[in-house]
C-alpha positions as CSV (number, residue, x, y, z in Angstrom):
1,X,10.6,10.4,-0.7
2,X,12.0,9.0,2.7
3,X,16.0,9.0,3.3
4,X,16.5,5.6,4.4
5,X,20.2,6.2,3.9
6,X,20.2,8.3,7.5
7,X,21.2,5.1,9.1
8,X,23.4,3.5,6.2
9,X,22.2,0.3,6.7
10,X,19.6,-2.2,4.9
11,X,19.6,-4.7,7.7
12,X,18.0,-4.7,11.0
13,X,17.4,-7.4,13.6
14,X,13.8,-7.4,14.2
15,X,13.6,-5.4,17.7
16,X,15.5,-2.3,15.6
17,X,13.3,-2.7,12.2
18,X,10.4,-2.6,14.6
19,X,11.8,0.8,16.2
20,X,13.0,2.0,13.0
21,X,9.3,1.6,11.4
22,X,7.6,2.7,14.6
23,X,9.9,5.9,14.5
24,X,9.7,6.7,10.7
25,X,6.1,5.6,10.5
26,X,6.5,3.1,7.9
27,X,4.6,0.8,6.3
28,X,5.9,-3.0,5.6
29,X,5.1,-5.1,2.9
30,X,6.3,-8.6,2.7
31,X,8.4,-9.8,0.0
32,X,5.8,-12.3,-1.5
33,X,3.2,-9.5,-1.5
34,X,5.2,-7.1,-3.4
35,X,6.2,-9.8,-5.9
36,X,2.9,-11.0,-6.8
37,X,2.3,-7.1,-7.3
38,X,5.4,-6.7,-9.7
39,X,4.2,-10.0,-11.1
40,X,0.9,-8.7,-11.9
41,X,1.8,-5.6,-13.6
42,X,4.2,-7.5,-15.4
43,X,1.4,-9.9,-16.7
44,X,-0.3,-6.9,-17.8
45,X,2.9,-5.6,-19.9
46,X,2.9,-9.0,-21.8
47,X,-0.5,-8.6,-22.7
48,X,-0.2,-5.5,-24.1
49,X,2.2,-7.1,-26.7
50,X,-0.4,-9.2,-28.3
51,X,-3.4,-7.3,-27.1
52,X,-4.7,-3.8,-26.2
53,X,-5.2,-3.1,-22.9
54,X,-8.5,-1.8,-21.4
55,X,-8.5,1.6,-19.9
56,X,-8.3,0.5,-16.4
57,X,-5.1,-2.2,-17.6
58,X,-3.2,1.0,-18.6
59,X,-4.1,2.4,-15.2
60,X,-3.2,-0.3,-13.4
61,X,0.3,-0.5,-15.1
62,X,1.0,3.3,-14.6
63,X,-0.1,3.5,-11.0
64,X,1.8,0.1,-10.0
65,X,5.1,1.2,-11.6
66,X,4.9,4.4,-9.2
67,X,3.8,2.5,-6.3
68,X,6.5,-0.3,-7.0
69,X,9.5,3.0,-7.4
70,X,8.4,4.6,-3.9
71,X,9.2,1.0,-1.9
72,X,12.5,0.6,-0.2
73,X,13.7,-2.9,0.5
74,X,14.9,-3.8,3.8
75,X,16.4,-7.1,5.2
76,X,15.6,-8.3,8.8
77,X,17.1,-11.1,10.6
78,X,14.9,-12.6,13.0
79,X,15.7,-13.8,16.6
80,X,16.4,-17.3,14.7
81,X,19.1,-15.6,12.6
82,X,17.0,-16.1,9.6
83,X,17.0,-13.2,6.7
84,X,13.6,-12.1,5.6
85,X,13.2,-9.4,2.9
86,X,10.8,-6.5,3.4
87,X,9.6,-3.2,1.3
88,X,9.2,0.0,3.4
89,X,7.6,3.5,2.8
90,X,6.2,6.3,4.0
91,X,3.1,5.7,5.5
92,X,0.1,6.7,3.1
93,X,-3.2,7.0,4.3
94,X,-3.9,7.9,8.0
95,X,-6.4,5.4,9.3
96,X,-9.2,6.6,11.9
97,X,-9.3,4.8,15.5
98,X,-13.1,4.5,15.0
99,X,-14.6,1.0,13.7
100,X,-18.1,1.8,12.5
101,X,-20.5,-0.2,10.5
102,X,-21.1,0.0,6.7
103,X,-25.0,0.0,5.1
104,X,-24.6,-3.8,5.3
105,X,-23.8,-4.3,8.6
106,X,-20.0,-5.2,8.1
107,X,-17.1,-3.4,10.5
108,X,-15.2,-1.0,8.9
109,X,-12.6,1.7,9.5
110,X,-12.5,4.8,7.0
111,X,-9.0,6.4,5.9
112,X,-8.2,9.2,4.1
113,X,-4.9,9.2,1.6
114,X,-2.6,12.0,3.1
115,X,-0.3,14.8,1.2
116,X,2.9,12.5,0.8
117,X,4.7,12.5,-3.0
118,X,3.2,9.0,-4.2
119,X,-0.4,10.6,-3.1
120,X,0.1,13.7,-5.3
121,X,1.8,11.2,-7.6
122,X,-1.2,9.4,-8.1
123,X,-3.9,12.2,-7.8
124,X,-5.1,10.8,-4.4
125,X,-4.5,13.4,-1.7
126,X,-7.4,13.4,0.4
127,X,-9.5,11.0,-1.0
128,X,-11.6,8.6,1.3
129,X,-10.7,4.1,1.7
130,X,-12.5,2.4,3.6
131,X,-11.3,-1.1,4.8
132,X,-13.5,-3.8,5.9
133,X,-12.9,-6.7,8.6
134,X,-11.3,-9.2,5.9
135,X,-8.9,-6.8,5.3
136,X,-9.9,-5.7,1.6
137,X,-10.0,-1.8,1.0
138,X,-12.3,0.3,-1.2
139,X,-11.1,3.6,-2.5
140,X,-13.7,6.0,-2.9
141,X,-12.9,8.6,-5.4
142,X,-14.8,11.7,-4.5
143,X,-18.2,12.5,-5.0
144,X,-18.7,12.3,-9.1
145,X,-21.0,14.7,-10.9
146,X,-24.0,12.7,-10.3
147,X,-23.2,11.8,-6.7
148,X,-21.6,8.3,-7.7
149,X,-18.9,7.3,-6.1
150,X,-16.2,5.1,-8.2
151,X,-15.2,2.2,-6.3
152,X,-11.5,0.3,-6.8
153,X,-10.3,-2.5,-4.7
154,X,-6.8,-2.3,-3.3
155,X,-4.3,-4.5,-2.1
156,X,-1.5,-1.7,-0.7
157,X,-3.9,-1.3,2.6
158,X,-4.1,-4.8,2.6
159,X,-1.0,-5.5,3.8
160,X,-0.9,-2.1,6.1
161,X,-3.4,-4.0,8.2
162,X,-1.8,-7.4,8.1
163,X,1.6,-5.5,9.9
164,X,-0.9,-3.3,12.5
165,X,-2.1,-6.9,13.4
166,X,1.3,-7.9,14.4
């Protein structure tokens, strides 16, 4: 896991939270994204009370709870001395520089998840996303035994792309 604590500090102004991700090779989530993502798994846990969960529920509980542990939350102040909350981490899949076209025609840029402690975490080290124009990812998870490939929609990379476009 990252030491954020090298600089003892949980505030930047913008122009040093930009350097500061740019040095560490972060990636930034926005508050509101990482609290509809808390939200959901937290939706999920209710339902579990009254109701058992599918397999892919449980899944989705266990996973988030790691994902939501390795975020570090960061404030930056703006040029407008306003606050804004942020979640930082490691950055977690390196994203090629190619755009290439998918079977249907649609742009899209292919990732693989790197060798970083959430990845081995989550059992994902190497495995291929791909992330179309909207900004919508699909992880593919490996070949199968029949030459499937299991398909998952992510929102993590989502977000990734939303701070590259800044």
């Amino acid at each position: 896991m990252i030491n954020l604590n090298i600089t003892n500090r949980n505030e930047f102004t913008k122009q040093d939270f930009d350097k500061f991700v740019k040095d560490l090779n972060l990636e930034v989530f926005e508050f509101n994204k990482v609290q509809g993502f808390a939200k959901s798994i937290n939706d999920l846990i209710k339902k579990s009370e009254t109701e058992e969960l599918s397999k892919s529920e449980t899944d989705t509980i266990e996973k988030g709870t790691v994902e939501v542990q390795h975020l570090h939350k960061l404030v930056v102040v703006g040029e407008d001395l306003q606050k804004s909350i942020v979640y930082v981490r490691p950055q977690q899949i390196g994203w090629s520089e190619e755009i290439t076209k998918s079977e249907s025609g649609e742009e899209i840029t292919k990732g693989v998840y790197l060798d970083t402690e959430l990845n081995k975490a989550l059992d994902r080290v190497g495995l291929e996303i791909i992330k179309g124009k909207d900004g919508k990812s699909v992880e593919i998870e490996g070949e199968g035994d029949d030459d499937e490939k299991d398909e998952e929609e992510t929102d993590e990379t989502e977000e990734k792309e939303e701070k590259e476009e800044e």
